[in-house]
N, C-alpha and C positions, 0 to 999 in steps of 0.2 A: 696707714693708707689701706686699703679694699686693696684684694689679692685677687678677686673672685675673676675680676678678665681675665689676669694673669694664669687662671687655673684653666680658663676657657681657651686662651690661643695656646697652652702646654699639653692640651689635648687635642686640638686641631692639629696641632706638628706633629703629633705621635701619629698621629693617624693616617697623615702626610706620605710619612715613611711605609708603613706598612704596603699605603698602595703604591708605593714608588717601587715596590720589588715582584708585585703581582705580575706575571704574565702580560694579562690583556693590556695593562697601563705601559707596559717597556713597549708594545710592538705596534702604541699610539703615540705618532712625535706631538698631536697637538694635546693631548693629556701630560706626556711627559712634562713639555714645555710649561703648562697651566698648572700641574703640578709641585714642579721644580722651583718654578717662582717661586711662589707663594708660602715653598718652605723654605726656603732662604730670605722669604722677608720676616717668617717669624722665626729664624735661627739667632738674633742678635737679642730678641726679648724673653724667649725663652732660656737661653743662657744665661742670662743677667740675671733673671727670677731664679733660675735654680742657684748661682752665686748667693743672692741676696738671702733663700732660703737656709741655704748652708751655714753662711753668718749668724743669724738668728739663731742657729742652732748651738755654734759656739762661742756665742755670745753667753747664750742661759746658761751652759758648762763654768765661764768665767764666772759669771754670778755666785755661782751656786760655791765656787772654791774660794769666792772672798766672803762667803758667809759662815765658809768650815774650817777656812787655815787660818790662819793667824803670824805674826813677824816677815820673814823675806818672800813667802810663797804669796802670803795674803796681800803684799805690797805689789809684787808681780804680777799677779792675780787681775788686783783697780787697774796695771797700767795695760793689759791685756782688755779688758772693758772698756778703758777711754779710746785705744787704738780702735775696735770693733765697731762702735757707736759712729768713728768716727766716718765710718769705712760704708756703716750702715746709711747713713744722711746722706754720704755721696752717690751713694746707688740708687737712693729711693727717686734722687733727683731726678737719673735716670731713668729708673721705671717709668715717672710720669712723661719722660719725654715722650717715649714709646707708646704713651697711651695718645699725644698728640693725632689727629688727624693727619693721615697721607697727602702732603701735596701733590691732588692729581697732576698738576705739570712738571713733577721732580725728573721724569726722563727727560726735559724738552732739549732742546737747542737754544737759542736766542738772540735774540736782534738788538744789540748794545747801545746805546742812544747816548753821547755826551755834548752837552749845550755849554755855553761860557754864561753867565748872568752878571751879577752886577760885581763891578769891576773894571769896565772899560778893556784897553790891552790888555791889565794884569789879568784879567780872568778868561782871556784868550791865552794867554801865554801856559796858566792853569791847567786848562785844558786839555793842552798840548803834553802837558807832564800827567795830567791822567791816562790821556791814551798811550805813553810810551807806559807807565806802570802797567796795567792790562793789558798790553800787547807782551811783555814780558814774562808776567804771570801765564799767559797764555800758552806762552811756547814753554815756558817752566812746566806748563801740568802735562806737552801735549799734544792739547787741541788745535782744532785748526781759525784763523782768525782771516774773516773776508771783508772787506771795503765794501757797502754799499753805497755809503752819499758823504763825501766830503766837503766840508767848506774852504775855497781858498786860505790859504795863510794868511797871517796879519804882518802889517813890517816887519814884526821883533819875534815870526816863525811862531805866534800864537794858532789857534783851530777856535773860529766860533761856535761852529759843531762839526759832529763827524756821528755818521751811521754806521754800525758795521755787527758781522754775526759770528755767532762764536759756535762752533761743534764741537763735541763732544763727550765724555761719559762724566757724568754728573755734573752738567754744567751747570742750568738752573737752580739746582740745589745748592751748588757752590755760592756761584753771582747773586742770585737773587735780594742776596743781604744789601747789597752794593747801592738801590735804588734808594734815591733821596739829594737833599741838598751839602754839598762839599763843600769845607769852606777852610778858607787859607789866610793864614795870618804871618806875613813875611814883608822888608822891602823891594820892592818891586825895582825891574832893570830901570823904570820909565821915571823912579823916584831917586833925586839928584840931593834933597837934603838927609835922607837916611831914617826918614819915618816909616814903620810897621804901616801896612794899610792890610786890609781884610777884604779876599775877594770871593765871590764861591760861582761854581758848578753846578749844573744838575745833571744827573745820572739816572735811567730809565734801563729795567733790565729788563724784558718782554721774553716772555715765551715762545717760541715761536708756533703759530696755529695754522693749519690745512684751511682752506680754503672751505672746504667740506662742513669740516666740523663749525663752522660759524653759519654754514647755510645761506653762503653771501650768492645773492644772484645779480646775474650779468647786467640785467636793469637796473639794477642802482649802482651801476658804474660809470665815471666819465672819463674818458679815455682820451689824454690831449698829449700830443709828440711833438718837441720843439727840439731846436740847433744845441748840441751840451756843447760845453766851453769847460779848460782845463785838460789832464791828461787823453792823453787819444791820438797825438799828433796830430794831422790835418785832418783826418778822415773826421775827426768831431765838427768840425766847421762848415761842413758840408752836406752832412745828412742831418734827418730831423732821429737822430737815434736818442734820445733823450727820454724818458717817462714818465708823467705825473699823472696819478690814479685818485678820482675822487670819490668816497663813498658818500651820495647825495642824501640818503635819509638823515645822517649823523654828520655832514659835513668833516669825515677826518678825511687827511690828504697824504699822500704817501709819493716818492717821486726820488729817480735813481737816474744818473749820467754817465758814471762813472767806466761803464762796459761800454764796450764798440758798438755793440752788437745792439738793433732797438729788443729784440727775444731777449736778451740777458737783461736788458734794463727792465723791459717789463715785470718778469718773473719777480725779479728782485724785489721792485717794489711793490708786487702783491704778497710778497713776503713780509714785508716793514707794512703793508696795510693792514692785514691779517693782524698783526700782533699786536698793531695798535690798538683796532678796535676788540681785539680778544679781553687785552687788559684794561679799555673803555668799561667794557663789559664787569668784570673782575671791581672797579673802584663804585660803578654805579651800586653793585650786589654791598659794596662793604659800608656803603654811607647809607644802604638800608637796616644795616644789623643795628643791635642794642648799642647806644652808645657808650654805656657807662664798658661795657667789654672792648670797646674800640679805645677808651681812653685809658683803662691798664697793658694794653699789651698791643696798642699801636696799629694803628690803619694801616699803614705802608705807605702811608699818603707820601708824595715824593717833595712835595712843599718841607716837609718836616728837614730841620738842617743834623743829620745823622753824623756831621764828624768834622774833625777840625783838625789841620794842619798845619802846626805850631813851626815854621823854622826858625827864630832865634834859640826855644827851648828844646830843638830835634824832638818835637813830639806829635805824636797823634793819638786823637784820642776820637774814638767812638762815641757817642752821649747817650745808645739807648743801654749800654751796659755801663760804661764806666770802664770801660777798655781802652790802658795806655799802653803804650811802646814810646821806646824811646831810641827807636833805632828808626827812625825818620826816611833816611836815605837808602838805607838798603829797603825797606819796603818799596819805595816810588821807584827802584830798581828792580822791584817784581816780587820780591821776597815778600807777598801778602798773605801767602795761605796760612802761616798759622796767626795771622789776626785775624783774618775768617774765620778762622774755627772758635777760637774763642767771645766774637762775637754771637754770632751764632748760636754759641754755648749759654751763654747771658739770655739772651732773647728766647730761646728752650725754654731755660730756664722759670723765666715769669709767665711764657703761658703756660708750661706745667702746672705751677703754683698757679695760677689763674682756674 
């Protein structure tokens, strides 16, 4: 693989440094600050390269003592090379990560979107066991996890859907993996002869975007207040505090009840408008790229069915890596992050190599 970036962001970092101890740059917070960053984004690629470097260097050492010794050194020797080689593949894998583009939304926050689809009850009920895993994971890392738009329960304590935002440090980067179709292979409370039925979810993980930064203006908003129903006690029955926001050019709809207050519903759901049309925005841009690079390493399109929930065999398995577990129950009990990560890992992975 070409070093030559690698040689470019290992001298950007030095450089880094140098001004980080300069006078004029310590008695500037927004130099520091712009500084500081940017060398702690290249402190994880730079150390990898200089590791990777270091290998290479005795690696060729090994080489060179299995072409001079001979019996238990020289046997030593090969097993010292296959170890290195092997040490070396793993890292390069990484390297290319690091050469991956920055997801400019990797700071964001996010607006959590879960829908029941096909499946009738069972995929209400689904749903329901989505949002308690997320809600777990959540308070596992944390973060903090807000209700924007719920749908009532179903008889059997199913969620049709349910909106809601997640904060936090690294949350985008984490979730993001998350968007796509979920889909469940179990019998169902509502199935009396004991047959597997398959039902799935959809999961929508939204960035959340400023107002601003989309340049949405007041005119092409329609602004309708109606009576919410559900939590609130009586005071929801009686005021029009309810909110549904319509972007008119683009027809998306965004609309929140859940808060007493009509100001909190509103906000809200110019939050949930915001990120829908952010990531409208976001799939328009992606169905204009090459397709043949869309079809090795995946649109994000959320139609795509990204993972399957085996309970007879307690498995789950991811499909765009080949990522199983077989610890079924403690995940949908929150225990998700290190199948994130090894998803993730996967998916790196192929657009690396891509």
């Amino acid at each position: 693989m070409s070093l030559e970036k690698f040689e470019e962001l290992k001298k950007e970092f030095l450089e880094l440094e140098k001004k980080l101890t300069l006078p004029e740059v310590i008695s500037d917070p927004e130099k520091i600050r712009d500084y500081g960053k940017r060398h702690g984004e290249l402190r994880g690629p730079v150390e990898d390269y200089d590791r990777y470097l270091d290998l290479k260097r005795q690696l060729t050492q090994a080489e060179t003592l299995v072409e001079q010794e001979s019996g238990d050194m020289r046997e030593l020797a090969e097993e010292e090379v296959g170890t290195l080689k092997e040490k070396i593949d793993s890292l390069e894998k990484t390297l290319r990560q690091h050469l991956i583009p920055k997801d400019p939304d990797a700071g964001k926050n996010v607006i959590f979107e879960l829908r029941a689809g096909t499946g009738g009850e069972e995929a209400a009920l689904f749903c329901a066991d989505l949002f308690r895993m997320y809600s777990r994971f959540v308070e596992n890392m944390g973060w903090k996890l807000d209700i924007y738009s719920g749908s009532s329960t179903t008889g059997l304590g199913g969620l049709k859907e349910i909106v809601f935002s997640v904060e936090g440090k690294d949350v985008y980067e984490t979730l993001k993996w998350e968007s796509g179709v979920h889909r469940v292979q179990r019998v169902p409370e509502t199935e009396s002869g004991g047959r597997i039925h398959t039902s799935a979810c959809s999961v929508a993980v939204l960035p959340q975007a400023d107002p601003v930064e989309l340049n949405i203006r007041k005119d092409d908003l329609r602004i309708d207040t109606y009576r919410a129903s559900g939590k609130g006690g009586q005071h929801v029955n009686v005021t029009d505090s309810a909110v549904r926001i319509t972007h008119i050019p683009t027809g998306v709809v965004a609309q929140c009840q859940d808060e007493r207050s009509q100001f909190q519903n509103r906000a809200k759901a110019m939050n949930i408008l915001s990120a829908r049309l952010k990531d409208r925005m976001k799939q328009d841009r992606l169905s204009k790229e090459d397709a043949r690079r869309r079809e090795q390493i995946g649109s994000g399109d959320r139609s795509e069915k990204i993972r399957t929930y085996n309970f007879p065999q307690n498995r789950i398995t991811d499909h765009r890596g080949s990522v199983t577990s077989y610890n079924l129950q403690g995940i949908l009990d929150g225990a998700l992050g290190d199948f994130i990560s090894e998803v993730r890992k996967q998916i790196l992975n192929e657009q690396a190599a891509e």
